[in-house]
Structures are given as structure tokens and as C-alpha cells.
C-alpha positions as CSV (number, residue, x, y, z in Angstrom):
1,X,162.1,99.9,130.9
2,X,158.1,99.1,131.5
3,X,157.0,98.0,127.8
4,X,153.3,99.5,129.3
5,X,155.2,102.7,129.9
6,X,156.5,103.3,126.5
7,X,153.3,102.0,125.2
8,X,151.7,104.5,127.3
9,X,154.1,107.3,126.3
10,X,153.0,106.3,122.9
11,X,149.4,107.1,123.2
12,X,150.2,110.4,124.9
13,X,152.0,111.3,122.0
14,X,149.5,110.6,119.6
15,X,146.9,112.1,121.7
16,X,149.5,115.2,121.7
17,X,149.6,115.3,117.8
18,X,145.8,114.4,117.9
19,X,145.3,117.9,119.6
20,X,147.6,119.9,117.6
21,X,145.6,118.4,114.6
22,X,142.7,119.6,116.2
23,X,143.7,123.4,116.3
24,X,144.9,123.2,112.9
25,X,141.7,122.1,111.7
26,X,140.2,125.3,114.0
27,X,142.3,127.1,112.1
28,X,142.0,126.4,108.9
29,X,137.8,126.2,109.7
30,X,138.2,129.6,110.0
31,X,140.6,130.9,107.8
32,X,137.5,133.6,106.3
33,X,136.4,134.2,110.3
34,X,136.6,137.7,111.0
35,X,139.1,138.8,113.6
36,X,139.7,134.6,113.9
37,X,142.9,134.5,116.1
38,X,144.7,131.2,115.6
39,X,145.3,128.5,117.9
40,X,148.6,126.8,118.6
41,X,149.2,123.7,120.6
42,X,152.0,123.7,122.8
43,X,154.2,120.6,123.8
44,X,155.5,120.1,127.3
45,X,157.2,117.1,128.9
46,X,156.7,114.8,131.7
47,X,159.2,113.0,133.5
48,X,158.9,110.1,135.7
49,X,161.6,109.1,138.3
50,X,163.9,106.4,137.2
51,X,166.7,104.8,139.0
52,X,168.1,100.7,139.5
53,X,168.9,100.8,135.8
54,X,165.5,100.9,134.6
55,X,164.1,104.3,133.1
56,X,160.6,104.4,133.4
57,X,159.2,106.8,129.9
58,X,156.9,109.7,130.8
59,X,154.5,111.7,128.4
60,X,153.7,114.8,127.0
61,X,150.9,117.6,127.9
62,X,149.4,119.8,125.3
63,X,148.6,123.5,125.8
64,X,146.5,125.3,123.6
65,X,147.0,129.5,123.1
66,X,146.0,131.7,121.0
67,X,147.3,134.8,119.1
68,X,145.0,137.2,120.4
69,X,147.4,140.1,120.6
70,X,148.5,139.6,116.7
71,X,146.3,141.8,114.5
72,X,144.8,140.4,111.3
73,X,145.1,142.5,107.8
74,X,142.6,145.2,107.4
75,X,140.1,144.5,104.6
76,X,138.0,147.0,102.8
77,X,134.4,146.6,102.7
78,X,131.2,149.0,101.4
79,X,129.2,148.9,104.8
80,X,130.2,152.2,107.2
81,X,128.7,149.8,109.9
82,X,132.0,147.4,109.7
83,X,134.1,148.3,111.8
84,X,137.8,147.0,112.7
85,X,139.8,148.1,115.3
86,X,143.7,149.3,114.0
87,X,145.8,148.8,116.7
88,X,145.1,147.1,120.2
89,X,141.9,146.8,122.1
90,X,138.5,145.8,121.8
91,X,134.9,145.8,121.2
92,X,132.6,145.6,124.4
93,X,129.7,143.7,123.2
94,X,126.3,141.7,124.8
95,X,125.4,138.8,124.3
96,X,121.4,137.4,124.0
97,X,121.3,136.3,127.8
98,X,122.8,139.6,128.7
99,X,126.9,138.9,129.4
100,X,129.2,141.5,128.4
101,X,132.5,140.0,126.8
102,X,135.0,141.4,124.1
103,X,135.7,140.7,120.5
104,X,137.4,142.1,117.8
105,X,134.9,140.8,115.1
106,X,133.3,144.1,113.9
107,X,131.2,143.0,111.3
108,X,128.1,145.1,112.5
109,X,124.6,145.1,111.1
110,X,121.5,146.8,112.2
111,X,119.1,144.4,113.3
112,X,115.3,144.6,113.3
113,X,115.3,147.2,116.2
114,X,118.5,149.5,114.5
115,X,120.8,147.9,116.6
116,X,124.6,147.0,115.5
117,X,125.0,143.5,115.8
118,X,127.5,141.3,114.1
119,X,127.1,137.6,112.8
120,X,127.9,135.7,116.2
121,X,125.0,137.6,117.3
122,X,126.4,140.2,119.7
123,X,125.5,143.7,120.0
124,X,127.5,146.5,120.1
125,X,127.7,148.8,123.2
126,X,128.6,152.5,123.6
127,X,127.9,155.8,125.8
128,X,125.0,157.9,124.3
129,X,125.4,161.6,123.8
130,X,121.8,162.1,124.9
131,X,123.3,163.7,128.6
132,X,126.0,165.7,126.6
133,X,129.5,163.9,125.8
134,X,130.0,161.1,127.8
135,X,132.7,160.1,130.2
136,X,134.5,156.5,130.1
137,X,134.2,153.9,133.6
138,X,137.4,153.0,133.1
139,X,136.9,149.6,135.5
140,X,133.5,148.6,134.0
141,X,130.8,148.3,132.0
142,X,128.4,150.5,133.4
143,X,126.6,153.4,131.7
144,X,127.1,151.4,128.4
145,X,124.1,150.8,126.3
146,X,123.2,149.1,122.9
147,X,124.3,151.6,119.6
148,X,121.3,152.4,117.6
149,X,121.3,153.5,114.2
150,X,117.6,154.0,113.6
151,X,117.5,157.3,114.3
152,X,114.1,158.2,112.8
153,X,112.0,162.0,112.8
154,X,112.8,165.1,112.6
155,X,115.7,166.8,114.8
156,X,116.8,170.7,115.1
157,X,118.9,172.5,117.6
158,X,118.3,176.1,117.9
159,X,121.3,178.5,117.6
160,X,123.7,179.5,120.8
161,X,126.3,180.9,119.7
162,X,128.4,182.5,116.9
163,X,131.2,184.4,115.4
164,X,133.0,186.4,112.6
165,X,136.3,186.8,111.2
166,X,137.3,189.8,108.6
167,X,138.6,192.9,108.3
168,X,137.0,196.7,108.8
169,X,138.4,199.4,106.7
170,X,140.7,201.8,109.1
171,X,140.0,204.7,106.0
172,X,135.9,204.3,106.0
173,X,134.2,207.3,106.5
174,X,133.4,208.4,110.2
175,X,129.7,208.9,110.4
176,X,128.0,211.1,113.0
177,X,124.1,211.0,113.5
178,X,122.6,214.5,112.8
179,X,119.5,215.8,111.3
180,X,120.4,214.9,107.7
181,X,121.9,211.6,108.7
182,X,120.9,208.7,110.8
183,X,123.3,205.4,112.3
184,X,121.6,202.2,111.5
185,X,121.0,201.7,115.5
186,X,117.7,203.7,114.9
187,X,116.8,202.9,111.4
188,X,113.5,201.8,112.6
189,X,110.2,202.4,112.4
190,X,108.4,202.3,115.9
191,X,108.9,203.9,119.2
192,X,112.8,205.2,119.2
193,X,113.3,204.9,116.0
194,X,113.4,207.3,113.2
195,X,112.0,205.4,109.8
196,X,113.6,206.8,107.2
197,X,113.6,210.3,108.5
198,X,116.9,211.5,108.3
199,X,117.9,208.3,106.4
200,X,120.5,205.9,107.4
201,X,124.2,206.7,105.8
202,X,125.2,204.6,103.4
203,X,128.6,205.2,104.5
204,X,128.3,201.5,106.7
205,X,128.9,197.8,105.8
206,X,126.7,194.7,105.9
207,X,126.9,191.0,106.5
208,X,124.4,188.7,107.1
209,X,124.3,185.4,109.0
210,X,122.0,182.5,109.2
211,X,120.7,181.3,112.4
212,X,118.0,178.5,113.5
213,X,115.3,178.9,116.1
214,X,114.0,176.4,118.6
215,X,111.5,175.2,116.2
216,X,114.1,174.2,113.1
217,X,113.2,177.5,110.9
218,X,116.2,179.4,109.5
219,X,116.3,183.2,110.7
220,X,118.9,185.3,109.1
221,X,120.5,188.5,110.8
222,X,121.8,191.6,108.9
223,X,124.8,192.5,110.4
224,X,125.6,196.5,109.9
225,X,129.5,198.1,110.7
226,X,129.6,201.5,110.9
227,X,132.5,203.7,111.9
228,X,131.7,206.3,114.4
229,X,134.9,207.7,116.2
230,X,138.4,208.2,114.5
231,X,141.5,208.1,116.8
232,X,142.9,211.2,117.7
233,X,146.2,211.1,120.1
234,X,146.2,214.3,120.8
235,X,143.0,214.6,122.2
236,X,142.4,214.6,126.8
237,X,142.3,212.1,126.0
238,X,143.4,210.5,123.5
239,X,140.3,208.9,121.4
240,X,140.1,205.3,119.6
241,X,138.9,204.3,116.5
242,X,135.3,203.1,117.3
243,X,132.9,201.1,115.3
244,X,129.0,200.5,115.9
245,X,127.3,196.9,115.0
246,X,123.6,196.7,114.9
247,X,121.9,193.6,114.0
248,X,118.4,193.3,112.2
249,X,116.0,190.7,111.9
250,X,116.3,190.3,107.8
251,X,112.7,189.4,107.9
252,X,111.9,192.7,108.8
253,X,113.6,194.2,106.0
254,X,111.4,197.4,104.3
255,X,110.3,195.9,100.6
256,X,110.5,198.1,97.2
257,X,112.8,201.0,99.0
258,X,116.1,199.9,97.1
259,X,117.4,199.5,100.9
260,X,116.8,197.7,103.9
261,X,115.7,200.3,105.8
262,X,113.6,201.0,107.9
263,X,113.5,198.1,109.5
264,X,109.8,197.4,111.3
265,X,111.3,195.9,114.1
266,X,114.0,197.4,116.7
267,X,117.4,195.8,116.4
268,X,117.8,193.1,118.3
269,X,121.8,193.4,119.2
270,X,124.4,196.2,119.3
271,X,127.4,197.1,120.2
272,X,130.2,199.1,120.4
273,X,133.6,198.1,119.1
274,X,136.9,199.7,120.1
275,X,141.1,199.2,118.3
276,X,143.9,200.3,119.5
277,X,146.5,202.3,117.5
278,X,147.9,198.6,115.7
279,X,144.3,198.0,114.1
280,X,143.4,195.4,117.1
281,X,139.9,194.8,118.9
282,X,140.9,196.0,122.6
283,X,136.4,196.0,124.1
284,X,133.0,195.2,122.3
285,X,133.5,192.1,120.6
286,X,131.0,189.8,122.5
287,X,127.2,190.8,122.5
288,X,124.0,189.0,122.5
289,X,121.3,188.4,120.1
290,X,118.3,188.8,121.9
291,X,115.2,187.9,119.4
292,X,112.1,188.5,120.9
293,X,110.1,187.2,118.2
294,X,112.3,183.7,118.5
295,X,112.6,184.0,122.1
296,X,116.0,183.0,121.9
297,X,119.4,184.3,122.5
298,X,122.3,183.8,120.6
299,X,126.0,184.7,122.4
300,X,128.1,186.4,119.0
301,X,132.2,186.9,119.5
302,X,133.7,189.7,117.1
303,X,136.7,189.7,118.6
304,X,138.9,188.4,115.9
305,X,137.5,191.4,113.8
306,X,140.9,193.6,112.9
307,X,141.0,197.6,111.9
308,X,143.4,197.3,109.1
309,X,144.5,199.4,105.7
310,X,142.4,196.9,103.6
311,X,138.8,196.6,102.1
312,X,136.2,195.1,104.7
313,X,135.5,191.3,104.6
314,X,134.1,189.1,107.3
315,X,132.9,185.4,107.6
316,X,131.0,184.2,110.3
317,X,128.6,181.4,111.1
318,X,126.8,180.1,113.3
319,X,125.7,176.8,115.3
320,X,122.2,175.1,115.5
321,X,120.4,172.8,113.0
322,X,117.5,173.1,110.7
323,X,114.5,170.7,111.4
324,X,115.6,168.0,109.3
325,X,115.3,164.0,108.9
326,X,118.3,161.3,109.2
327,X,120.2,160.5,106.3
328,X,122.3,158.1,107.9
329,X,125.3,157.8,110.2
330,X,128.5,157.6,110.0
331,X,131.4,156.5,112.7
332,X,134.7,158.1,113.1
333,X,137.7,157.1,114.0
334,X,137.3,158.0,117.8
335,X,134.7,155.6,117.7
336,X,132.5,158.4,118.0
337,X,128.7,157.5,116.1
338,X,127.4,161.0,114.1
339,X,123.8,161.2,112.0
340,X,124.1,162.6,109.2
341,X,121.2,164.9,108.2
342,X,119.5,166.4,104.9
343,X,120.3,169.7,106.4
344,X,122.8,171.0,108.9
345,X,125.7,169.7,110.3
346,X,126.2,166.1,112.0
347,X,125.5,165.4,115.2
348,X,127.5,162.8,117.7
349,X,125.0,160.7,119.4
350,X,127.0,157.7,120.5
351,X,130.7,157.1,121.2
352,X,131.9,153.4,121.2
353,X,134.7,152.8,123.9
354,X,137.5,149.7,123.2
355,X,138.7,147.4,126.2
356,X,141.9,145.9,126.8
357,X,143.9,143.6,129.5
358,X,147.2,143.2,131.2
359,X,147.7,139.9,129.1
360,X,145.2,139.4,125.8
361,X,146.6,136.2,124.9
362,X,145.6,134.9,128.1
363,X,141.9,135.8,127.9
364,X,139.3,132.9,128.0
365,X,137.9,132.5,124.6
366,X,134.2,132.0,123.9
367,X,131.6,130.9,121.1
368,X,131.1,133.5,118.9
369,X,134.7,134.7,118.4
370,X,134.4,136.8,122.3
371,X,136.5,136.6,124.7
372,X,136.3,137.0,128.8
373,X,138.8,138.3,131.4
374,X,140.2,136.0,133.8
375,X,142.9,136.0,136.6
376,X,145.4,135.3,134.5
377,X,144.8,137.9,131.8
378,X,144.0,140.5,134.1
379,X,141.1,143.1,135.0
380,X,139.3,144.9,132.0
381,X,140.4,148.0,131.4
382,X,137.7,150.9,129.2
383,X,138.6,153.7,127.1
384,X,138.4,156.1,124.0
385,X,140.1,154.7,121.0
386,X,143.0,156.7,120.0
387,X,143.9,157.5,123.6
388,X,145.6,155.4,126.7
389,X,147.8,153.3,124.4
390,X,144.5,151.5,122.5
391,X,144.2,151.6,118.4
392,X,141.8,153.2,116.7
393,X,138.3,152.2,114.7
394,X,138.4,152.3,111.0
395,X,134.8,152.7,109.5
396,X,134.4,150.8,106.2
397,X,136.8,147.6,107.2
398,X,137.2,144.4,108.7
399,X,139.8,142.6,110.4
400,X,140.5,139.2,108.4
401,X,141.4,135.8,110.4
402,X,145.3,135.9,111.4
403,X,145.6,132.3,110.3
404,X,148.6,131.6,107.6
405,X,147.3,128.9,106.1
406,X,150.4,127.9,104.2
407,X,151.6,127.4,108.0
408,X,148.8,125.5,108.7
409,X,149.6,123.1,106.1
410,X,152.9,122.4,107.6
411,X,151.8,121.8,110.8
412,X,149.3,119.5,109.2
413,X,151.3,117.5,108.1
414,X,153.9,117.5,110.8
415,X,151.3,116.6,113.2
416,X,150.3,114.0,111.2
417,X,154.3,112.4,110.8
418,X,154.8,112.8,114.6
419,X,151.3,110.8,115.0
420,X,152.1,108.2,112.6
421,X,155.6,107.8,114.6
422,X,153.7,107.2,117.5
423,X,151.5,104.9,116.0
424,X,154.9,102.8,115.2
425,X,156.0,103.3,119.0
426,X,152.6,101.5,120.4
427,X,152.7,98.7,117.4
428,X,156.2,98.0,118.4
429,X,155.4,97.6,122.3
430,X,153.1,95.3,120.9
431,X,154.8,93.2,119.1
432,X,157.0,93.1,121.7
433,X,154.6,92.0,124.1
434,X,153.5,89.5,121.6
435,X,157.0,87.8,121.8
436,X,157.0,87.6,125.6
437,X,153.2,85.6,125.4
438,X,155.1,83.3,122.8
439,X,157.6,82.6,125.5
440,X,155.4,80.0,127.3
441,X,154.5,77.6,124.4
């Protein structure tokens, strides 16, 4: 046995504890990190050939990993820009000189320019909805661009689309247009229509429904039912129950009458709806708005409307915004980015993807609490959260550090035993060698 060798073997081993020590002081450094994933150092040995009745003592390497794949607890916080990620995956971010790396540290703050940034200093990418929703590139980072919160002006959509729900009376009164009676259809004044000469029945139904044109101003329709055909089975042929819808512009509603009629403008939709025997819609239950006055068209659906033994009711709505500011934004849990506005509904104008590899504990980490694929963790692979095995983002939270510090402790001072043992080792060589020098005087 080489007294050099074990002294050697000696000063591995310390440098081996002096390593682990290292990571536990990481560790414990960053016990309040978010996302912090704890490192642990690994002991491996290495064995030298011995033989002729000498063993020659070998060392010890150290490898250092980290628990990237084991999530940290969830903790509550007041800003709708912290974000953690429940389940696997994780943030794409950029750095200052332009890298795009991944983290899980989703403490996010608008910076001077309304970007999310969080306190290592990288910002947080996403797909706008400016083009419409977006599609993912699964295999890289392109199309991804910085999420900005600062969404300042004013912003409207006009109306496209909408639809009603309810009920129509199968006992209302069949009205047919005569001299002494008029359908709403021409309750007009104008060419075609009849003003209030005969008057409209009274024997019809009315809903209204708010719309928005192209410049942000509300424009609500008056919605009329009528019944105009009872079924009659014995009749070549056989007759349905029919009802007629005409739409007004409500603006245009006649003022000090006690009725809504005559309307100064034509009507700017109708049609004709038709039920079978059972009460159901069987034709006329889609129909276009056409406002001149708006220029705009908006595409209605009726067809859930029934024909039953019960009084008339009907909901509807429709979409669009009124021209109104920002109020702030809000992120779901799809990772989907909506602002909120004074008026109207919200409206998705990012949608934050998460990343993930073959092997996370294997990915290279970085200053700032990032990480970087590498051959042995495997390509980067992009998504949706909630979708393709990933977690999903919870608004409002943070992921705390991993690190059990009452673990660390232990280690701590297990490190610092094994060292100290070492230590003893080397002195011992030492002394030893100290005997052999003695051997000459």
C-alpha cells in the first residue's frame, strides 16, 4: 500500500465532501428562490489495479443533479401576473442578449414597456391573438413573441353573429294581414310600408337585443314573433304552424304613440319560421341582419326556438364589444392572456405555451434559475398547458424552492463528519511519513 495513494485518496474524499457542502450551501442560499430545484452531489468510486500483495487506494468522483422534475408547493400571492406552472413543463422565456431557455420561476412583472418579466430578468414569451388563435410549433420557438400587458386605447368589435333560445306559444292567435289589420313586416312608414294605416295586431310578441357597430356604439334590435299559419293535417296538403320574425332598428321606434309603431325605417331582417307537429323548428331559423344605416350584417340562429303549450320566452345575445378602455388582464389556466374591459366581454390576446423534454433532470442549468436542452435531456418539445401530458398555469401563485431544509441540515453535517474523517486519513499518512524520515537519524 502507497502511503501517497491513501494520502491522495484522502484529499479526493475531502474534495468529495467539499462539493457536497457546496450544493448544500446552494441549497440552502436559496431556500426562498422561486421554482429553486435542489442540487444533490453524487458519490462514485474509482478503483485502481492492485495485485503482488499491494493494493493501491483509488478515489472518489462527485456528480452534481438536480431535482428538476420534483415540483415545489404552490404559494398564493396577490399579483394575477405570478404565474406557476401545476404539473410538468415550462416557461419559454428570453433572455437580454436574446437566448431562449426555460424556467419554471413565474414570478412576472410588467416592466417599463408592459412586458412580463420576472426577477432573473427574463421575459416571458407567448403566440399573439392578433392573426386569430394561434397554433403551437411544436419543435421550436418560432412565432413566439414577448407578452405585453400594456394594452392601452380604446377597442370594439362590431357584432357577427347571434342567437335566441325560448319558447313561442303553440295557442297564440293566428294573425292574417287585411284591411283592418297589418303584420309587423310593413309597420313602416316609407315606400312599402303602411304607417299605421291598418295598424299592426297586437296579437305578436317582442324581444329585443343589443348589438355593436364597427364604430363601438350599442344598436339594439326589436325582435317581433307573430303567428301566421296554424297546422291543419287535413289540408292538400297538410299545412304547418308558421311564424313570422321581423326585426326593427329600436332607434327608429315612433315616439308618444303608446307603441313602436310605425317604425321610420324598413325592417332590416325577416323571416319565416316553420314546426312540425311535436312543436320543433323544421326551416327559417337562420337569417341576416342587414343594417344599412350600420353597414353591417349580423348572421342570427333561431333554431333552438320551440312551438310548445307554454307562455313565450326567449333569451338571446349577441357578440361584439362596445368601444371601451382596458381594465386589466387576466390569465387562465390554458395559459391563455384575456383584457379585461370597462365594457363588454374579455378578449384573448396572447396564449402562453409550456416546454418540456425527454429527461428534465438532465437539462443544463443556467444563471437566473433557466435551464437549456442538451443531448442528454433531449429536444424541446412546445405546447398548450393542459394538453399533451404538460400541467397547467395557475394565475395568482408561485412555485416555492423544493429544497427541505431540515434535509439540508443533515447533509450538512454529514458532509462535514465524512470531511473531518478525511482530514484524519491525510494527518495519519502523515504522521506516517513522518516516522519513515525519522528512520535515518
Amino acid at each position: 500500500m502507497s502511503i501517497f495513494g491513501s494520502m491522495k485518496t484522502a484529499v479526493s474524499g475531502m474534495n468529495a465532501q467539499a462539493n457536497k457542502l457546496s450544493t448544500v450551501s446552494d441549497n440552502i442560499a436559496n431556500v426562498n428562490t422561486t421554482a429553486y430545484k435542489s442540487a444533490t452531489a453524487s458519490f462514485s468510486s474509482l478503483i485502481l489495479p492492485s495485485g503482488g500483495g499491494n493494493y493501491n487506494s483509488g478515489s472518489v468522483e462527485t456528480n452534481v443533479s438536480y431535482s428538476v422534475s420534483q415540483q415545489g408547493d404552490a404559494i398564493s400571492t396577490s399579483s394575477s401576473s405570478d404565474l406557476s406552472i401545476r404539473g410538468a413543463g415550462f416557461f419559454v422565456v428570453q433572455g437580454a442578449d436574446g437566448s431562449t431557455v426555460l424556467t419554471r420561476a413565474g414570478d412576472f412583472t410588467p416592466d417599463a414597456n408592459g412586458n412580463l418579466v420576472n426577477s432573473a430578468g427574463y421575459t416571458l414569451m407567448g403566440y399573439s391573438y392578433a392573426s386569430g388563435a394561434p397554433a403551437v410549433v411544436v419543435n421550436g420557438f418560432d412565432g413566439l413573441v414577448p407578452i405585453n400587458v400594456n394594452q392601452s386605447g380604446l377597442a370594439n368589435s362590431p357584432s357577427t353573429s347571434g342567437s335566441f333560445t325560448g319558447n313561442l306559444n303553440s295557442g297564440a292567435t293566428v294573425v292574417t294581414a287585411s284591411a283592418t289589420v297589418a303584420l309587423p313586416s310593413t309597420g313602416y312608414t316609407g315606400t312599402g310600408g303602411t304607417g299605421s294605416t291598418p295598424p299592426v295586431t297586437t296579437n305578436t310578441q317582442k324581444s329585443s337585443v343589443v348589438a355593436y357597430d364597427k364604430l363601438g356604439n350599442t344598436v339594439m334590435y326589436d325582435i317581433y314573433y307573430t303567428k301566421t299559419q296554424a297546422a291543419d293535417i287535413t289540408a292538400t296538403p297538410p299545412t304547418t304552424d308558421q311564424w313570422q320574425v321581423a326585426v326593427y332598428r329600436n332607434a327608429d321606434a315612433a315616439t308618444g304613440t303608446g307603441s313602436s309603431f310605425p317604425y321610420s325605417s324598413a325592417p332590416v331582417a325577416t323571416s319565416t319560421l316553420k314546426f312540425d307537429a311535436s312543436g320543433n323548428m323544421t326551416s327559417g331559423g337562420t337569417f341576416t341582419i342587414t343594417d344599412p344605416k350600420t353597414a353591417g350584417s349580423i348572421a342570427m340562429d333561431l333554431s333552438k326556438m320551440t312551438q310548445k303549450a307554454s307562455d313565450f320566452a326567449s333569451t338571446g345575445s349577441t357578440n361584439g364589444q362596445a368601444a371601451a378602455a382596458v381594465t386589466g388582464v387576466t390569465i387562465d389556466k390554458n395559459g391563455v392572456v384575456y383584457a379585461n374591459y370597462a365594457k363588454g366581454d374579455p378578449k384573448a390576446i396572447y396564449q402562453i405555451p409550456l416546454a418540456t423534454v425527454a429527461s428534465p433532470d438532465k437539462l443544463t442549468l443556467l444563471s437566473g434559475n433557466v435551464y437549456q436542452a442538451n443531448a442528454d435531456s433531449g429536444v424541446t418539445v412546445t405546447s398548450f398547458a393542459n394538453s399533451n401530458g404538460l400541467g397547467y398555469i395557475q394565475s395568482n401563485s408561485l412555485e416555492a424552492s423544493n429544497v427541505d431544509l431540515a434535509g439540508q441540515l443533515t447533509d450538512m453535517i454529514q458532509a462535514q463528519k465524512s470531511y473531518t474523517a478525511n482530514s484524519k486519513v491525510f494527518q495519519t499518512g502523515s504522521d506516517l511519513l513522518d516516522v519513515l524520515v525519522n528512520l535515518q537519524r
